[in-house]
N, C-alpha and C positions, 0 to 999 in steps of 0.2 A: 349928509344923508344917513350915514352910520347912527348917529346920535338919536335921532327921530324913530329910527328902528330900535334901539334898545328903550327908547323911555314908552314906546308904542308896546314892548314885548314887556316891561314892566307892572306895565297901567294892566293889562290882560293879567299878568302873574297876580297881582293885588286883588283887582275884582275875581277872579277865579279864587283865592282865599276867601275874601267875604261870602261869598254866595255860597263854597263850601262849606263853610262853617254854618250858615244857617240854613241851610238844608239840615246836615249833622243836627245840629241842638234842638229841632224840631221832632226830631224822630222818637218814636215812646220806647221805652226800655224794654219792651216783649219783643222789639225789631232789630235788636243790637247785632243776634248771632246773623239772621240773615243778611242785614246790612254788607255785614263783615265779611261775607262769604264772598257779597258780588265787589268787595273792595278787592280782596282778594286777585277775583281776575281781572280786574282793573291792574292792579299793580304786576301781572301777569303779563300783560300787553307790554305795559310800560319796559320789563324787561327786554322782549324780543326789541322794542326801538332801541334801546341804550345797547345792547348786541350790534343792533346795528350801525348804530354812530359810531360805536367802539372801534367793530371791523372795518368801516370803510376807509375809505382813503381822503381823508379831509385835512390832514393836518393833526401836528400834534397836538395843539389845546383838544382837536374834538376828539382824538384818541383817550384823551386823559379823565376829559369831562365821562365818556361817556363810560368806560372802566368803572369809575367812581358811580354814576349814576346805576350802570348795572347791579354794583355792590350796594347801593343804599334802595335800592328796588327790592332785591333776592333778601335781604333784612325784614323786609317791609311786609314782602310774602310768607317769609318764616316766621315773624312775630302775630301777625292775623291768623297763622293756622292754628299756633300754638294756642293764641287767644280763645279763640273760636272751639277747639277739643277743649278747653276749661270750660268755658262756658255751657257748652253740650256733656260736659259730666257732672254739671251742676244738676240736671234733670232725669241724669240717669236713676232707675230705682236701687234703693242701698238692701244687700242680702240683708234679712233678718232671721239669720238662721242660731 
């Protein structure tokens, strides 16, 4: 029964790639910063879950998993902000003094 729940939890991770990526690739370039904004609290959420696998009591794979997960999240959110403050100084006005 194990097996049918990982290739079940699989076929989801796959189709959730495709669909994201085509969502993504469709979007026009004037949309990038707010995209990125609401990915942002996206990845936001996703932290407090990986806290919470981290903390609970499930076992060490999900203490490990989810530590890791926590860290490749808080990455995720620090790279998008960064992004994001580049991109919005792209439009800022330059002194011309």
């Amino acid at each position: 029964m194990l097996e049918v729940e990982a290739v079940a939890a699989l076929t989801i991770l796959i189709l959730a790639f495709f669909v994201g990526f085509e969502v993504i690739a469709k979007v026009p370039p004037l949309l990038h910063t707010p995209l990125m904004s609401g990915s942002n609290a996206i990845s936001g959420i996703s932290i407090v879950g990986a806290i919470l696998a981290a903390g609970g009591e499930h076992g060490t794979t999900a203490i490990v998993l989810g530590v890791v997960a926590t860290a490749f999240a808080t990455f995720n959110v620090v790279g998008g902000f960064l992004v994001t403050d580049r991109m919005l100084g792209m439009f800022k006005q330059k002194d011309r003094s």
